[in-house]
Each structure stands twice: as structure tokens, then as C-alpha cells.
C-alpha positions as CSV (number, residue, x, y, z in Angstrom):
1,X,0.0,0.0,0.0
2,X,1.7,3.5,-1.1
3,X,2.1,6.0,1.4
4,X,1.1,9.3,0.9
5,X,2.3,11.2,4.2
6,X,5.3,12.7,2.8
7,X,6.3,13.5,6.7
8,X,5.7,9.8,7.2
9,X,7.9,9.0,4.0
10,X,10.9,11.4,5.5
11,X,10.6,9.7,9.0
12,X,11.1,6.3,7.4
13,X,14.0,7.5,5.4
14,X,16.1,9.1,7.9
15,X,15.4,5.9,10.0
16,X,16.4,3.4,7.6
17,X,19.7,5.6,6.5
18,X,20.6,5.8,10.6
19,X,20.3,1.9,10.2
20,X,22.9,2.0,7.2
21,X,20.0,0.7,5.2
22,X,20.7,1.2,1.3
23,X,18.2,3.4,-0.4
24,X,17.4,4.9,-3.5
25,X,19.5,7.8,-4.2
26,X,17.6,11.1,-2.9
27,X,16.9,12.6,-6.8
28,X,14.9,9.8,-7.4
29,X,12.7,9.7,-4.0
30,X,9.7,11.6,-5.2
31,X,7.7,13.8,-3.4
32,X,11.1,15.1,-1.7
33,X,12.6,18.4,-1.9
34,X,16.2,17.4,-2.0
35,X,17.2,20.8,-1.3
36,X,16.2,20.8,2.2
37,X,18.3,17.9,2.5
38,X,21.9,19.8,3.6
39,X,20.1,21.2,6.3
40,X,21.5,20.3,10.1
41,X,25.1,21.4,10.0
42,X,26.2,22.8,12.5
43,X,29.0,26.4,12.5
44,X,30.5,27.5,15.0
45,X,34.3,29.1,16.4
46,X,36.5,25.8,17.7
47,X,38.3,25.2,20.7
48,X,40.9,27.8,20.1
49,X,38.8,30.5,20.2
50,X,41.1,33.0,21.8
51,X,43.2,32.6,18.6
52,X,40.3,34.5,16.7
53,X,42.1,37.3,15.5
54,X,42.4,39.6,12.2
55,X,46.0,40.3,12.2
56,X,47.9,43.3,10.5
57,X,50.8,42.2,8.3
58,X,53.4,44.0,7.4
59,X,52.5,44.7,3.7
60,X,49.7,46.4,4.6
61,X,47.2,43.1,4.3
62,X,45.3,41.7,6.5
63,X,45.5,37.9,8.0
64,X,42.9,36.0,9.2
65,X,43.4,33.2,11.6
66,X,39.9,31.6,12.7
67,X,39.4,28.6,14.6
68,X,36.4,27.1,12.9
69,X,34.1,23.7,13.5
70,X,31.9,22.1,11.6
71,X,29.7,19.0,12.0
72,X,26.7,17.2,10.3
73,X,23.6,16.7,13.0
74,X,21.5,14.7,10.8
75,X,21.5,11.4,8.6
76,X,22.8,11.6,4.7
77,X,25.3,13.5,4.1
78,X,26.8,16.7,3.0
79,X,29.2,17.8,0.9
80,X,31.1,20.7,1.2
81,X,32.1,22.3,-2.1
82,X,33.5,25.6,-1.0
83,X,34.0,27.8,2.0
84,X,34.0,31.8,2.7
85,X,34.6,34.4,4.9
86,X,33.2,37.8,5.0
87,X,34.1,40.4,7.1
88,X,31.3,43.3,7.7
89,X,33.6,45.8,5.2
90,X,32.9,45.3,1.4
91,X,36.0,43.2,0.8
92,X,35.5,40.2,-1.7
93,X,39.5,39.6,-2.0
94,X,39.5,37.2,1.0
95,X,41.9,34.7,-0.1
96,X,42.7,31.2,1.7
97,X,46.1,30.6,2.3
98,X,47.1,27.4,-0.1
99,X,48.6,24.1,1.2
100,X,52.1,24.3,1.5
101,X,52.6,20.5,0.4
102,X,55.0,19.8,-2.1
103,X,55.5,24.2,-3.0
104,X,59.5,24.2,-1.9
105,X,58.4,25.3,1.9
106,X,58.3,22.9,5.1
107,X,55.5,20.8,4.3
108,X,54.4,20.6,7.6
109,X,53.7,24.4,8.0
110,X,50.8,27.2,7.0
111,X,52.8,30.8,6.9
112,X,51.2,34.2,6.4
113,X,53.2,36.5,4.1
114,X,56.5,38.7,5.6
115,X,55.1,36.9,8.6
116,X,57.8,34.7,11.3
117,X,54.5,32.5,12.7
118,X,54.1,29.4,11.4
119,X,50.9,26.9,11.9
120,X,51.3,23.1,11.8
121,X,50.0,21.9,8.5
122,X,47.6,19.5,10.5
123,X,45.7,22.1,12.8
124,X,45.0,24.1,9.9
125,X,41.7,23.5,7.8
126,X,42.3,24.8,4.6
127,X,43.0,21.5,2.7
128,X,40.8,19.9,5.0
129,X,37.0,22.1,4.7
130,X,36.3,20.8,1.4
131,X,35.0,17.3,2.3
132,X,32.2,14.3,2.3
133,X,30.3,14.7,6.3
134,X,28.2,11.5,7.4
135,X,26.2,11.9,10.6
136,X,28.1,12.7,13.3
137,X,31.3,13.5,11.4
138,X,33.1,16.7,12.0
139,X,35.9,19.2,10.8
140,X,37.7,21.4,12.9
141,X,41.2,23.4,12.8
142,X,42.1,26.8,11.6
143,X,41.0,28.5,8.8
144,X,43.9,31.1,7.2
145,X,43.1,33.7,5.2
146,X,44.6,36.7,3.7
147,X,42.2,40.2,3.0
148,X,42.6,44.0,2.0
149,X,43.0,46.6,4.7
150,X,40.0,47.4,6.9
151,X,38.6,50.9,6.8
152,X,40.0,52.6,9.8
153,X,37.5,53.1,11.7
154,X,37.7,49.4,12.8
155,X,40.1,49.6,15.2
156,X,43.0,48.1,17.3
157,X,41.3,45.3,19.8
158,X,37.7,45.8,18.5
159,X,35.6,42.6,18.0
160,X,34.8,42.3,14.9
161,X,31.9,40.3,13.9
162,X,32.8,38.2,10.9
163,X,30.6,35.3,8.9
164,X,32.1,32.0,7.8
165,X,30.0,29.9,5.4
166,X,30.5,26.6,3.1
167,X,28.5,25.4,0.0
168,X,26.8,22.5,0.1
169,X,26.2,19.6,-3.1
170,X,22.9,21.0,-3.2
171,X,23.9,25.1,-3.5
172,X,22.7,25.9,-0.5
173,X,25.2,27.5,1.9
174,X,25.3,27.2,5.9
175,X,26.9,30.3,7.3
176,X,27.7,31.7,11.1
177,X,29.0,34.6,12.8
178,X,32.1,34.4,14.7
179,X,33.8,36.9,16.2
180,X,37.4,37.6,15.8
181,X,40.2,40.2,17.7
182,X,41.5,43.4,15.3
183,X,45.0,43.5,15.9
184,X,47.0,46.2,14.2
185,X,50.7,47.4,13.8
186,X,51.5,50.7,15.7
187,X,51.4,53.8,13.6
188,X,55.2,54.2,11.9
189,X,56.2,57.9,12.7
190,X,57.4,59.6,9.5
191,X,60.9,60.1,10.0
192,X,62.0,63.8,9.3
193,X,64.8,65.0,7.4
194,X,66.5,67.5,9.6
195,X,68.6,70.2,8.5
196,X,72.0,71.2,9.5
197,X,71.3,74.4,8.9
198,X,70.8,76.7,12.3
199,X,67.8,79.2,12.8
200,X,66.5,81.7,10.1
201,X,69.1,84.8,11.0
202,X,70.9,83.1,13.1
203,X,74.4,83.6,11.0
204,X,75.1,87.3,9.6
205,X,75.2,86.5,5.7
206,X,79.0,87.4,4.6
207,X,78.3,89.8,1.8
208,X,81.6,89.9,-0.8
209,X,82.7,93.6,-1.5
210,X,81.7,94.7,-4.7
211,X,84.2,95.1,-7.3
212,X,84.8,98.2,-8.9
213,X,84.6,97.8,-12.9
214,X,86.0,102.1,-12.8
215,X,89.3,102.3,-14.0
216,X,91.2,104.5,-10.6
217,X,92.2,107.8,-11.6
218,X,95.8,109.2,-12.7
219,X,98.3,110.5,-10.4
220,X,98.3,114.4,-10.7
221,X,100.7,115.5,-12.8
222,X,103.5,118.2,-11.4
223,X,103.2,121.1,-12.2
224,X,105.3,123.6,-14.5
225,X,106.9,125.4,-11.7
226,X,107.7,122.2,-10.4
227,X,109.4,120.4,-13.6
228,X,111.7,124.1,-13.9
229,X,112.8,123.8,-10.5
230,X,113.8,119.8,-10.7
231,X,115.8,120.8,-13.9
232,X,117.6,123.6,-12.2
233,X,118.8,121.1,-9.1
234,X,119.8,118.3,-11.2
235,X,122.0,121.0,-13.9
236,X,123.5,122.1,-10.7
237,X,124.2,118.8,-9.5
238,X,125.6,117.9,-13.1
239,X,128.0,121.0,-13.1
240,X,129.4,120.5,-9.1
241,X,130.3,117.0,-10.5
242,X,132.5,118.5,-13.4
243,X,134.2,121.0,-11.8
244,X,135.2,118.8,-9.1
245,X,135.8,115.0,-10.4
246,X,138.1,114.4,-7.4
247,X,135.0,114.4,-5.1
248,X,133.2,112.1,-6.9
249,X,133.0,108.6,-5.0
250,X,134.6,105.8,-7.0
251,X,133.5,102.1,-5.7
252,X,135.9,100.2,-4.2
253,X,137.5,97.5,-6.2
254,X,137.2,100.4,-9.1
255,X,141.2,103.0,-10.0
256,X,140.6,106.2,-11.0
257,X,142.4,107.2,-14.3
């Protein structure tokens, strides 16, 4: 006899699944809205919730280390296709760090760029979230994360409220809100140039003496009155040397004829 309670139908479902009971696959159970059928997982921050945090790096970026667990509540399964995070600023650059395995770098670590931490490959999430949940099966690690600079007026130490979110086989996404520490650098000072130079006025400027581009004048000539009487001394002086040779000095070394 068919049944037509599609609530009975569901119950006997999810019973026989719990009891590992093969069934038809769910697309061809009719009368179900398969849709509905990711529902029950549960979101929520991990054990390492006080490592929440949305961390300044040094290039400016943003890092987002969130401790994030995941389990399916009810029978089927899920399967998780893709996973977000979204802070409450318009930033759709979010970016999940990729697994280190086999890239050149310890395999066994996560690391943030121009960042010294580094996160055992096996508490960390990323390679882990996308993945096939039964009932009762769970995830749980770290998810890393890298993002664009936060306006500023989120600032150092504030909670920030931020919503994590996977995809499910059916394109329905199951999203929380966790909340995570701001933690960012302290301002750099601008460093100023100071100059060797003292105060404004403080040195008298040294001012070079002009230079004079006037040829100087000529001595003044002597007068007429002047050149007669320097011709009458020195034909006097001429004449007391020829009347008198004797008195004439002769340098030593030197005979007189």
C-alpha cells in the first residue's frame, strides 16, 4: 500500500539511513525536496577561540586566523564544495592561504606572508573544509586567510563580527558569525629630514665687497713750476760733479784714471 504522508515517507527515510539501510539515491525519492536535505550542519568558532584574530601584516594586508568547527547533526550526508569568509567591510579579496605540500616550503607548515608564525600543517583547515560529512562526522582546525585593509574606523582590539560559510552539493550555503580580535601594527612615525642648517638669521650672511669695474684715476701731474725747479737742481748737481771730479765717489774695487 503507497504511502502518501510525505512526513511519514521522510521519517522512514532518515530511519532506515541511521540503520545503514541502502536506499534509493535522494533525486529519485519523489515527493522530496532534496534541497532541504543539507540542512543540520552545525558552525561554529572551535576550541581555540582565543586565537580569533584579524592580524595586521606587514604589507599592509590583512591575515585572518579563525578557529572554525563544523559538524553534520543529521543522517545523509553533506558535501562541502567551497568555503568563505566575509568580514562586515565590502572586501571580496579574501583569499585562503594554499597548502604548503609539495610548493619548496616545510611541508608541515601554513605561513602568512612577511610573517615569522608558522601553523602546523595539521591544525589548519584549509586543505581539510572541502569534504564528504556522514552523521556525526566533524571538521575542525584553523582557517587562514589573507584580505585587504580594513577601513579605519575598525580599530586596534575591537571585535569584529565576521561570517564563515560553506557550500553544500545542493547550492545551499550554511553560514555563522564568529567573532574575531582586530589586531593592528602601531602607527610608523614619519621620519624627518633634519637640516643642519641653524635658525633663520641666526648667522650674519657674509656679503663679498663689490668690485669696482672704474678704472682708478691718474696721479696728478707736477706742475710747470715744479718740472723748472727739478731741472735747475739736477744742472746744478751735473755742473758741481764737473768741476770737481776728485769728489766724486769711486766704488771700491774700481782706479781712477
Amino acid at each position: 500500500m503507497a504511502n502518501s504522508d510525505l512526513a511519514a515517507l521522510t521519517r522512514d527515510w532518515t530511519e532506515l539511513e541511521a540503520a545503514d539501510i541502502p536506499l534509493e539515491s535522494l533525486e529519485n525519492r519523489i515527493g522530496l525536496d532534496t534541497r532541504k536535505r543539507g540542512a543540520g550542519l552545525t558552525i561554529r568558532t572551535g576550541r581555540d577561540r582565543w586565537r580569533s584574530e584579524i592580524r595586521e601584516l606587514e604589507d599592509g594586508r590583512f591575515a585572518y586566523i579563525l578557529p572554525v568547527f563544523v559538524r553534520r547533526d543529521r543522517p545523509g550526508k553533506t558535501i562541502i564544495l567551497d568555503c568563505r569568509i566575509s568580514p562586515p567591510w565590502l572586501d571580496t579579496n579574501v583569499e585562503f592561504l594554499e597548502d604548503p605540500k609539495g610548493e619548496g616550503r616545510p611541508p608541515g607548515y601554513y605561513t602568512f606572508p612577511h610573517d615569522t608564525e608558522r601553523f602546523l600543517r595539521e591544525r589548519v583547515l584549509n586543505h581539510r573544509i572541502n569534504c564528504t560529512l556522514s552523521r556525526g562526522e566533524i571538521r575542525e582546525g584553523l582557517l587562514l586567510a589573507v584580505g585587504l585593509r580594513p577601513p579605519e574606523t575598525y580599530t586596534n582590539n575591537q571585535i569584529i563580527e565576521v561570517t564563515v560559510g560553506v557550500l553544500d552539493q545542493w547550492d545551499v550555503e550554511h553560514s555563522a558569525k564568529v567573532q574575531m580580535r582586530m589586531s593592528r601594527r602601531p602607527a610608523r612615525q614619519k621620519e624627518i629630514n633634519r637640516s643642519k642648517r641653524g635658525p633663520l638669521l641666526s648667522v650674519r650672511d657674509k656679503i663679498p665687497p663689490k668690485r669696482s669695474w672704474i678704472a682708478p684715476p691718474d696721479p696728478p701731474q707736477p706742475s710747470l713750476e715744479e718740472k723748472q725747479e727739478f731741472t735747475r737742481r739736477l744742472n746744478e748737481a751735473i755742473a758741481r760733479i764737473r768741476a770737481k771730479p776728485e769728489d766724486v765717489k769711486v766704488p771700491l774695487g774700481i782706479k781712477s784714471k
